[in-house]
C-alpha positions in Angstrom: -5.9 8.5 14.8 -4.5 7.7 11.3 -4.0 4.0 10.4 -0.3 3.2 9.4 -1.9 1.0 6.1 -2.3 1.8 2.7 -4.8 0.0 0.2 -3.7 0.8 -3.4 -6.8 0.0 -5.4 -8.2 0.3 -8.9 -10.3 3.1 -9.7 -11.4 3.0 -13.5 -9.6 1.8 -16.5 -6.5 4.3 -16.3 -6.8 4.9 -12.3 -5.8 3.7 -9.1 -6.1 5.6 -6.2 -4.4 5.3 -2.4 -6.9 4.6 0.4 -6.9 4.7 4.3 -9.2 2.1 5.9 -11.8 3.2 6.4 -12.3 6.1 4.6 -14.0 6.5 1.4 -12.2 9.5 0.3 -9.2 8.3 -1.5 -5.5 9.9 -0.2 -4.2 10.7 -3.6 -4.9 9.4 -7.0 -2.9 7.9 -10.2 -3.1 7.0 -13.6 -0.7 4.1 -12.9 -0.8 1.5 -10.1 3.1 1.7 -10.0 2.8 5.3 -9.2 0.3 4.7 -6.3 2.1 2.2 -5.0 5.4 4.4 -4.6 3.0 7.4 -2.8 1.5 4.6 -0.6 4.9 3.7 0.2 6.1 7.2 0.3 3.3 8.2 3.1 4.4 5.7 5.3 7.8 6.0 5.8 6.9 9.7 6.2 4.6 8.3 9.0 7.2 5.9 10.3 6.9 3.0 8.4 3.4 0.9 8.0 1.9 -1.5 5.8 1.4 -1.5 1.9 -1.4 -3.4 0.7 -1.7 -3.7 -3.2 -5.0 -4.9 -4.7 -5.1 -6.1 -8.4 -7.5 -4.8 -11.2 -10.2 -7.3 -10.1 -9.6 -5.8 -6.5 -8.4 -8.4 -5.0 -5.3 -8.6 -2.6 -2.2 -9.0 -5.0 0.8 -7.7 -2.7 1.5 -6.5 1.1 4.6 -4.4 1.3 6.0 -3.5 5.3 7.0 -0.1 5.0 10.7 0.6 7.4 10.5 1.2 10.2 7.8 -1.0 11.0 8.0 -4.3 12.1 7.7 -6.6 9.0 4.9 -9.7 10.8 6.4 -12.4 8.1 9.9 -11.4 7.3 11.3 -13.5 5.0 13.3 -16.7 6.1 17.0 -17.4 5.7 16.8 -20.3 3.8 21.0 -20.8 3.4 22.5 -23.7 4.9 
């Protein structure tokens, strides 16, 4: 069964590629991590919404996007008063 997460993560010096968990064949691949990221994105509302996660160059965690229609587990707070 697929996971509803994609990891965006550097693959060279002009690559970044879209990963399932688990799997070390990558989804689709990208000269730009902006580009990834909107496929990663893209997958997942096709799937019905899911989790984003976006490493940096170093590959380190940088970003975690919830994807609609999921349900988002730290939506922001409504800070107004």
């Amino acid at each position: 069964m697929p996971s509803n997460r994609r990891h965006v993560v550097p693959a060279g010096p002009h690559k970044w590629v879209v990963k399932e968990p688990g799997s070390a064949t990558p989804v689709s691949t990208h000269r730009t991590q902006e580009a990834a990221e909107r496929a990663a994105k893209q997958a997942l509302k096709q799937m019905g919404g899911g989790e984003a996660v976006i490493h940096d160059r170093a590959g380190k965690l940088r970003d975690s996007d919830t994807v609609a229609p999921a349900n988002d587990p730290n939506p922001p707070t409504d800070t107004r008063h």
